[in-house]
RODO-713107 format. One record per atom (N, C-alpha, C, O): residue number from 0; atom name; x, y, z. Coordinates in pm, 1 decimal. Example, Ala and Ser with C-alpha at 12.3 -4.5 7.8 and 13.67 -1.06 7.14 Angstrom:
[0 N [1319.0 -569.0 780.0]]
[0 CA [1230.0 -450.0 780.0]]
[0 C [1320.0 -330.0 780.0]]
[0 O [1423.6 -331.9 846.5]]
[1 N [1285.0 -225.0 708.0]]
[1 CA [1367.0 -106.0 714.0]]
[1 C [1290.0 3.0 787.0]]
[1 O [1340.9 113.8 803.9]]
***
This chain:
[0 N [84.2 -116.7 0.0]]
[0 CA [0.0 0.0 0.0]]
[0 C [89.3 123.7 0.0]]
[0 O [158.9 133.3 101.1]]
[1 N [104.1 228.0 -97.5]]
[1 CA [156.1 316.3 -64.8]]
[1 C [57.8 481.9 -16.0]]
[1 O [-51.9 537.1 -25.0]]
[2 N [126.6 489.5 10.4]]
[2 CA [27.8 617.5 95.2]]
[2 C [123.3 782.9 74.8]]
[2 O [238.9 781.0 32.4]]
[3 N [53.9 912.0 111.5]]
[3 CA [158.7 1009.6 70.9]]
[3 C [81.4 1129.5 197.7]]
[3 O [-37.0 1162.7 192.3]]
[4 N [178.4 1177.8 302.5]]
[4 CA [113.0 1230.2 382.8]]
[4 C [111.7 1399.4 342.4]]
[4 O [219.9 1454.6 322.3]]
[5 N [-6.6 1471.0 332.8]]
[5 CA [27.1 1588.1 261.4]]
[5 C [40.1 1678.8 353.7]]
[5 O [5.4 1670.4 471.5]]
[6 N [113.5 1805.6 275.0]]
[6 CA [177.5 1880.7 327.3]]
[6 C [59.2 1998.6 497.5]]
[6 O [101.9 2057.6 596.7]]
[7 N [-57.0 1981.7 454.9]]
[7 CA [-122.3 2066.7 560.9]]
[7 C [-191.9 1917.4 653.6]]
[7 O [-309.5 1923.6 689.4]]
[8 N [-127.5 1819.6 678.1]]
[8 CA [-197.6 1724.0 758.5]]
[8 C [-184.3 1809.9 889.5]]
[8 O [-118.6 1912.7 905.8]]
[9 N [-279.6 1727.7 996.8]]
[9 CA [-278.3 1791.0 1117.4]]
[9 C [-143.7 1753.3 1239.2]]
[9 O [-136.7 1811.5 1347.4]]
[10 N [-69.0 1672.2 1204.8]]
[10 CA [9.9 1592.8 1243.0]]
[10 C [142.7 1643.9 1260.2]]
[10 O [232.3 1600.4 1332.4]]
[11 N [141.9 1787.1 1148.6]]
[11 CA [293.7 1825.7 1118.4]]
[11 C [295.1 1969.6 1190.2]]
[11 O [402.2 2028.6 1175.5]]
[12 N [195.1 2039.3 1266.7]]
[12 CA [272.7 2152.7 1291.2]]
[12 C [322.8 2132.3 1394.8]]
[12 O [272.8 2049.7 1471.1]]
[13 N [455.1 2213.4 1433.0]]
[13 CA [495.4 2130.8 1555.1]]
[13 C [632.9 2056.9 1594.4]]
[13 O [706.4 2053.3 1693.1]]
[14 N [629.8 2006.5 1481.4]]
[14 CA [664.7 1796.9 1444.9]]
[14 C [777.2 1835.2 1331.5]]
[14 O [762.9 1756.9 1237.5]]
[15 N [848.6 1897.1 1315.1]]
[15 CA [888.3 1977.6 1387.0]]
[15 C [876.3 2157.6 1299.6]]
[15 O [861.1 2161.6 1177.5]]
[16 N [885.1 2282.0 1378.0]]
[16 CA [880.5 2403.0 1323.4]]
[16 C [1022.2 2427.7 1202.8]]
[16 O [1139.9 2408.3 1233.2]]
[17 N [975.2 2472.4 1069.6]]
[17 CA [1062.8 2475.1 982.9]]
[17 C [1143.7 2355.7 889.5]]
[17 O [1223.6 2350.7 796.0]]
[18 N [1085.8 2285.5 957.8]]
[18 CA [1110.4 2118.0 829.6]]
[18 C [1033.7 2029.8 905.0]]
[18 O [1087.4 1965.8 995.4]]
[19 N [936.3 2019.9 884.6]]
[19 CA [825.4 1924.5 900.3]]
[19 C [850.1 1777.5 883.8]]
[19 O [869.4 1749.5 765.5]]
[20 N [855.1 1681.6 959.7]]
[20 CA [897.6 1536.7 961.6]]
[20 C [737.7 1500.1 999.0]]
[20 O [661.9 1571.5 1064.8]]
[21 N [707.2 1369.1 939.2]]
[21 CA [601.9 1307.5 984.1]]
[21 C [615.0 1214.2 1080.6]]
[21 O [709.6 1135.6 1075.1]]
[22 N [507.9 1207.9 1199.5]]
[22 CA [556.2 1163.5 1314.8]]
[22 C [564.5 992.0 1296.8]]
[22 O [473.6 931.7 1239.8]]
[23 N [664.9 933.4 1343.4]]
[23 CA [635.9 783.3 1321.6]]
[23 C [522.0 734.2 1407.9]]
[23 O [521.0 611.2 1412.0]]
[24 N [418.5 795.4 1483.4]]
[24 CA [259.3 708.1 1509.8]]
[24 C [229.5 720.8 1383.0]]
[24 O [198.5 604.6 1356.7]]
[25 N [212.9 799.6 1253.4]]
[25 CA [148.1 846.0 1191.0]]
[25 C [188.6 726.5 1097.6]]
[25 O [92.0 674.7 1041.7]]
[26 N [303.5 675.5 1070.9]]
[26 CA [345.9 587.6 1007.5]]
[26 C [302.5 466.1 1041.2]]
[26 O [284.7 391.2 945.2]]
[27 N [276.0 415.7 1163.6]]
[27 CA [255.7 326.9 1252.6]]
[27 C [124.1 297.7 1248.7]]
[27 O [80.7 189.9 1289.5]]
[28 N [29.1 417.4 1185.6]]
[28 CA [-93.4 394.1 1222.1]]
[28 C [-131.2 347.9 1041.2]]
[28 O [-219.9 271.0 1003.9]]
[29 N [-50.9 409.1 971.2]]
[29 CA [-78.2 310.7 842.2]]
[29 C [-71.9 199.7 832.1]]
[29 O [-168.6 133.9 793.7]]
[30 N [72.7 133.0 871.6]]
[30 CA [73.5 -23.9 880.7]]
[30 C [-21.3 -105.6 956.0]]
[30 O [-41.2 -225.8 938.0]]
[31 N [-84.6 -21.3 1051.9]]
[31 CA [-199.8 -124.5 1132.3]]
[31 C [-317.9 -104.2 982.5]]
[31 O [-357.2 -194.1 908.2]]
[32 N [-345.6 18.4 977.3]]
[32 CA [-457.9 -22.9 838.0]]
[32 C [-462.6 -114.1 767.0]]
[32 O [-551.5 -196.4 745.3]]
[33 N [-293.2 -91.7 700.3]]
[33 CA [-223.1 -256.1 585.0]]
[33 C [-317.5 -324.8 675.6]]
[33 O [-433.3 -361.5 655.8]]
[34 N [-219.4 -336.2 809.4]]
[34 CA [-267.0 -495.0 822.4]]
[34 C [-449.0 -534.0 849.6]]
[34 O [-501.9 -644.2 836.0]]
[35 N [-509.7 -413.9 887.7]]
[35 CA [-676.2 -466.0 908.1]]
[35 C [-716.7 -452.3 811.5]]
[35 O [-836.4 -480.5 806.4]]
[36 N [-660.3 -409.3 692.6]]
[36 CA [-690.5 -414.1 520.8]]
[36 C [-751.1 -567.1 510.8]]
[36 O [-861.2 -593.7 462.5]]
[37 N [-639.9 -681.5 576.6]]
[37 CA [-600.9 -783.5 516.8]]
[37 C [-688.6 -885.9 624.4]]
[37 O [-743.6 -988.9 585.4]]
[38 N [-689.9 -858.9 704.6]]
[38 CA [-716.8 -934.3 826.7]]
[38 C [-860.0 -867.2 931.9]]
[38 O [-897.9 -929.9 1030.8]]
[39 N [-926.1 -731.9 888.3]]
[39 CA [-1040.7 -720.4 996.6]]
[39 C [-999.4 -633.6 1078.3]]
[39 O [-897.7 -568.0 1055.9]]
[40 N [-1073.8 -619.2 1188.8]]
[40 CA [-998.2 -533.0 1266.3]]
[40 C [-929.3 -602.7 1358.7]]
[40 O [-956.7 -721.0 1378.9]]
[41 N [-818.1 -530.4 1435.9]]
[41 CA [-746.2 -626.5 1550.5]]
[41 C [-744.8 -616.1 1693.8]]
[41 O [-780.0 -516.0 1756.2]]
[42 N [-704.3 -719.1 1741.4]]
[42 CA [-766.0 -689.7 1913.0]]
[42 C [-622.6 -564.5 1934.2]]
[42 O [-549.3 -511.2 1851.0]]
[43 N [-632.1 -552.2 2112.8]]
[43 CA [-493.7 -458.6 2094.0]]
[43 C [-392.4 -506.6 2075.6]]
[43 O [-374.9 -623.8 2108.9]]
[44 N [-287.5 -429.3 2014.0]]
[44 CA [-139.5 -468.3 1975.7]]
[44 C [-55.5 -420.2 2076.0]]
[44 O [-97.7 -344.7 2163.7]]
[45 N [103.8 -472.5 2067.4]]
[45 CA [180.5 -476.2 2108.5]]
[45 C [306.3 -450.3 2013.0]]
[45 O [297.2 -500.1 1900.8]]
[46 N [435.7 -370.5 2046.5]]
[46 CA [486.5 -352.3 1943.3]]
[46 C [631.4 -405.4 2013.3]]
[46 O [689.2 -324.7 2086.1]]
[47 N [663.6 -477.0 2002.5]]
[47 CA [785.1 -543.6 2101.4]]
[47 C [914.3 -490.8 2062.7]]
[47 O [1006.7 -470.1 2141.4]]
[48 N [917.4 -460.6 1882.3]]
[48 CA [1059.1 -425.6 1831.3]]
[48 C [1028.5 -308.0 1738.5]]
[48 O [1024.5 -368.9 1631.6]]
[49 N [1000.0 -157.5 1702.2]]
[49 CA [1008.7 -58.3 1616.1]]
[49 C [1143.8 -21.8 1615.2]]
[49 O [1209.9 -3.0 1717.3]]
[50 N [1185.2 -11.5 1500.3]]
[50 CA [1301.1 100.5 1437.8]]
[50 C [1258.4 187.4 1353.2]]
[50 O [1194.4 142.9 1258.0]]
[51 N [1286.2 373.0 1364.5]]
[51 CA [1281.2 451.0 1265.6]]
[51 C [1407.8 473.7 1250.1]]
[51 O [1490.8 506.7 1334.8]]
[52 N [1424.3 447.7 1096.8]]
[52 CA [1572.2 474.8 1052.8]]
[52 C [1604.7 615.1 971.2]]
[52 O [1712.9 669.6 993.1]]
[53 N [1497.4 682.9 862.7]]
[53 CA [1496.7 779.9 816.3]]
[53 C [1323.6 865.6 845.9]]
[53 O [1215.8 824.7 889.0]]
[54 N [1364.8 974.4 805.1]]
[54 CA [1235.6 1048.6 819.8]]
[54 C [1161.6 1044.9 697.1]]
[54 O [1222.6 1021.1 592.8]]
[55 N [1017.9 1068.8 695.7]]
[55 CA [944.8 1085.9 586.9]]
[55 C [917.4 1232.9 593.3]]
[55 O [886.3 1293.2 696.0]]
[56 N [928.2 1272.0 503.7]]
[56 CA [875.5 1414.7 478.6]]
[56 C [767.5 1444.9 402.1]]
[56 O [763.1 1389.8 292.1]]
[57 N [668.4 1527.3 436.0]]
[57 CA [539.1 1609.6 380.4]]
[57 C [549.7 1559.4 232.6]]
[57 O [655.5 1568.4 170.3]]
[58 N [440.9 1508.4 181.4]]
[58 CA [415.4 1480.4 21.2]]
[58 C [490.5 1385.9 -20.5]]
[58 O [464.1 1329.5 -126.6]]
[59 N [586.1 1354.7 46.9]]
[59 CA [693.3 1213.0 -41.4]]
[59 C [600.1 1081.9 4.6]]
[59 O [524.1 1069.5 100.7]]
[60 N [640.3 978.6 -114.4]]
[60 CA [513.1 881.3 -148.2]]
[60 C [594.2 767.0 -58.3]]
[60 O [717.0 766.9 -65.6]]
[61 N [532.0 676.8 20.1]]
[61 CA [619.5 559.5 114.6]]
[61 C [462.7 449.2 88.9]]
[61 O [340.0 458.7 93.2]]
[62 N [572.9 345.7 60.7]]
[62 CA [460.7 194.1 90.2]]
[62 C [559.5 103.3 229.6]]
[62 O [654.2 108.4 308.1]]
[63 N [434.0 18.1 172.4]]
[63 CA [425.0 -40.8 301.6]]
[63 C [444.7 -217.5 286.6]]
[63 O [367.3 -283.1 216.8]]
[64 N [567.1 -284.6 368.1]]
[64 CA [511.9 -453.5 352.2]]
[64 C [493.2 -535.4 440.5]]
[64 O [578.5 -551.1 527.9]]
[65 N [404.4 -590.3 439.4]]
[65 CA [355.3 -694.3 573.9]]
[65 C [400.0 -823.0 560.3]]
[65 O [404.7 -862.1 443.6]]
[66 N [438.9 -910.9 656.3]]
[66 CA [497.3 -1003.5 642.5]]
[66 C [403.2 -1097.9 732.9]]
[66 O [334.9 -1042.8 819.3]]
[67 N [396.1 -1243.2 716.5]]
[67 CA [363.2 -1302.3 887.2]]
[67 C [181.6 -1305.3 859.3]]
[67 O [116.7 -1258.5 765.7]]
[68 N [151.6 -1356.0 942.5]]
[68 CA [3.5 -1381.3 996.7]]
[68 C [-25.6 -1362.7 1115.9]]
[68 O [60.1 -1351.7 1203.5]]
[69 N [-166.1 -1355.7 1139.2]]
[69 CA [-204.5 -1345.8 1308.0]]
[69 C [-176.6 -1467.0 1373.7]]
[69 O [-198.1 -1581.4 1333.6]]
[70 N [-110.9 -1417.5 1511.4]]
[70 CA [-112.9 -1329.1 1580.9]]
[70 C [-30.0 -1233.4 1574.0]]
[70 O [-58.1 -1136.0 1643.9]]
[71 N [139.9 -1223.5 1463.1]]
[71 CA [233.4 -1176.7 1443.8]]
[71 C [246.6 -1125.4 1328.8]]
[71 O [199.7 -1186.6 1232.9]]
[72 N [315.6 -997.0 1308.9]]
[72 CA [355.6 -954.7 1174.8]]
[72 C [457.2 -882.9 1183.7]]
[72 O [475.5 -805.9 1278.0]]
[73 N [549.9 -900.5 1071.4]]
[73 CA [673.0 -777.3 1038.6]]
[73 C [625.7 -699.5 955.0]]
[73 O [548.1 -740.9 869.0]]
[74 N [659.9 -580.4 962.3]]
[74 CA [676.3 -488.1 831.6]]
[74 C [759.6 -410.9 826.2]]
[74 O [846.1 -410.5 913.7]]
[75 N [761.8 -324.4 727.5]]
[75 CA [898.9 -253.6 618.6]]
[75 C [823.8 -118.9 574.4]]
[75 O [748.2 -140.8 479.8]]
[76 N [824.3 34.3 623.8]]
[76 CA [799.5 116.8 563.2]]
[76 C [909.8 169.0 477.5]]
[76 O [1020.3 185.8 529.1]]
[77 N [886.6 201.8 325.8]]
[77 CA [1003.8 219.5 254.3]]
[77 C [940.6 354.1 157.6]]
[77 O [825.3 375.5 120.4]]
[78 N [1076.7 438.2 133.8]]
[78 CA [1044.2 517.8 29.6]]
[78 C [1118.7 499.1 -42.2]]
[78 O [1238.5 522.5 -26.2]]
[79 N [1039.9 426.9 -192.3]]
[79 CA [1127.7 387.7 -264.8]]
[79 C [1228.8 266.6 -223.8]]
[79 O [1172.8 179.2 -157.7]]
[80 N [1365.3 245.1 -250.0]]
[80 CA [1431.5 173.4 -205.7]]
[80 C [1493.8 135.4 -34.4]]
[80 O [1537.1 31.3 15.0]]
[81 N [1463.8 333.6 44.3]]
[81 CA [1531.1 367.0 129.6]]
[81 C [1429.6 297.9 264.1]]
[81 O [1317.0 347.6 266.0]]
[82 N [1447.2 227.9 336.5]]
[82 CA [1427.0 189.8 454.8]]
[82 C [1401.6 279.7 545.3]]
[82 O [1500.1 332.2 597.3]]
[83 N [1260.2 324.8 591.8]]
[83 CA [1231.3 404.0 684.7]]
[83 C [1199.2 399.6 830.4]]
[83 O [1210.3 485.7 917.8]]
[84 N [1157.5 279.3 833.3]]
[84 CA [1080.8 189.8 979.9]]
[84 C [1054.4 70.1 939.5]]
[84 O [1013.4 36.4 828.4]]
[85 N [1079.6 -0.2 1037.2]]
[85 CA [1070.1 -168.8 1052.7]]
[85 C [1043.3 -196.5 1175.9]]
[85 O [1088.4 -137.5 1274.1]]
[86 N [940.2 -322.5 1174.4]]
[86 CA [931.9 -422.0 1305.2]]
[86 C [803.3 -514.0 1347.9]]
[86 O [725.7 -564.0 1266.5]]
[87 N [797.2 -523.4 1447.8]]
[87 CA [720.1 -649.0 1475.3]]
[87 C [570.1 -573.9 1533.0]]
[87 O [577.8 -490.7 1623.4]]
[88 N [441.7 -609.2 1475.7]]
[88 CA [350.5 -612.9 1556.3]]
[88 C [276.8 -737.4 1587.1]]
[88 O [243.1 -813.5 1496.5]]
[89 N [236.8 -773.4 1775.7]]
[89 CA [174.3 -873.2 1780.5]]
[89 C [66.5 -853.5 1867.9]]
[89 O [67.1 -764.1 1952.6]]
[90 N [-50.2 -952.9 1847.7]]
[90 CA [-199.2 -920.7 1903.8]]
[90 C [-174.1 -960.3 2025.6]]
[90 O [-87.4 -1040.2 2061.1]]
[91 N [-272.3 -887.8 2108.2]]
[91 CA [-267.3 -920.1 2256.0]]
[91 C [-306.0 -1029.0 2259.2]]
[91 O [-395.4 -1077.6 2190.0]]
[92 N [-205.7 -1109.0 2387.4]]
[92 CA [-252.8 -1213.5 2404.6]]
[92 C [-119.6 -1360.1 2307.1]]
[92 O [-139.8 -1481.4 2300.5]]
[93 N [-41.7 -1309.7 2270.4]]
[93 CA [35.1 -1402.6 2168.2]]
[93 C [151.3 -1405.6 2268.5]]
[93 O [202.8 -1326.0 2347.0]]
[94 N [176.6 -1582.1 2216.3]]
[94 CA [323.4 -1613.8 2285.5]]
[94 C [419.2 -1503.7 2223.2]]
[94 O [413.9 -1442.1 2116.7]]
[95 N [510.8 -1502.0 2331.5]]
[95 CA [630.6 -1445.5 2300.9]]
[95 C [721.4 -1547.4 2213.3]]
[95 O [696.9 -1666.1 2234.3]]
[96 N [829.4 -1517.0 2111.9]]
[96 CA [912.1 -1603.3 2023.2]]
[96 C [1047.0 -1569.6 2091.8]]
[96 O [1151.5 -1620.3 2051.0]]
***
């Protein structure tokens, strides 16, 4: 799924003044969509492992890849080639690995 957060979202003033970064919930809250795209909605999550590695900025286009099944999933936010955030979400209630 790629997605493109625009430049007057409510998310960015603030976040920060004079170069606007989009906040990684905001990122975070796409990949849960991916995943209730695919799967429904989900009980609550748990996020055991996030990494943000680069920032997304206002209007630049980022997808998204899900990996895994319930109760567990990885994913990969990427722009383009560049690696932005990665990691694990799992439903409440799932063994630990």
């Amino acid at each position: 799924m790629g997605f493109v957060i625009a430049a007057d979202h409510p998310c960015l003033p603030g976040h920060f003044p004079g170069r606007p970064l989009v906040p990684g919930v905001v990122l975070l809250d796409h990949v849960i969509a991916e995943i209730e795209a695919g799967h429904g909605p989900l009980p609550p999550l748990g996020l055991p492992q996030v990494k943000f590695l680069q920032p997304l900025l206002p209007g630049e286009e980022a997808h998204i890849e899900i990996a895994g099944a319930a109760p567990r999933w990885r994913f990969r936010v990427l722009r383009g080639d560049t690696l932005l955030a990665s990691g694990d979400i799992v439903a409440a209630g799932a063994q630990p690995v």
